[in-house]
N, C-alpha and C positions, 0 to 999 in steps of 0.2 A: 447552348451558345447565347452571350448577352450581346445585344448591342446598343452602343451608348451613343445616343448625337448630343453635343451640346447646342444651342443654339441664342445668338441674338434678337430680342424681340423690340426693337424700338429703346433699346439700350435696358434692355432686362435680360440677364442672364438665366438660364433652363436648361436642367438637363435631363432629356428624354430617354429613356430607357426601355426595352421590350424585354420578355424572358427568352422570347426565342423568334426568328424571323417568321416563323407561321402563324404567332400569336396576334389576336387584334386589340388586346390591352395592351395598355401605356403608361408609364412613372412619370410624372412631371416632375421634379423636385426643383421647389424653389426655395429661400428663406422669408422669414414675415416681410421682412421691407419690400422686396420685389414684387410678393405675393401684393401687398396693398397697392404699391402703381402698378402692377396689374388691372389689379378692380380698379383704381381710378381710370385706367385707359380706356373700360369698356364700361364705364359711368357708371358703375355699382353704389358710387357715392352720390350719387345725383338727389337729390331730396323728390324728386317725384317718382324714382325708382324704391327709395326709402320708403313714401306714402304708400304707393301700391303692394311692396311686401307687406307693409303693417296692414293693408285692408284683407291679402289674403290669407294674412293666420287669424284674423277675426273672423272671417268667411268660414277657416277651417274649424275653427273652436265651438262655430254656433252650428255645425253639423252642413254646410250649406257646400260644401266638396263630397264628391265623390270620387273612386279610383277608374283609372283608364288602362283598358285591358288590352283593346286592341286600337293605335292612333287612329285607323283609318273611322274609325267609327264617332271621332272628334264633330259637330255641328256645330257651326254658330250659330248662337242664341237670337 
């Protein structure tokens, strides 16, 4: 059984899809336009959101990430 919601988001269209009511994945399908005022709504575009991605693939390039296995084991630095 599919079920399909569509839904309004701040005037972006989405439509949500499951494969079956028990399942806890989700289809979002958008198209590129919506998909980009998407990320504008939630500042993906922001230049100090930009800075900080470019610091942490430089972080990840120079070996200086590691993988996190279990959250709860997360500490601040």
């Amino acid at each position: 059984m599919k079920a399909c919601y569509t839904v309004d988001m701040n005037r972006i269209a989405a439509t949500i899809r499951s494969k079956n009511s028990k399942s806890h994945k989700l289809v979002l399908e958008l198209d590129a336009d919506r998909l980009e005022r998407l990320a504008a709504s939630f500042g993906l575009f922001n230049p100090e959101f930009l800075a900080s991605v470019t610091r942490a693939e430089a972080d990840y390039h120079a070996g200086r990430s590691h993988r996190v296995h279990m959250p709860s084991k997360i500490r601040a630095a």
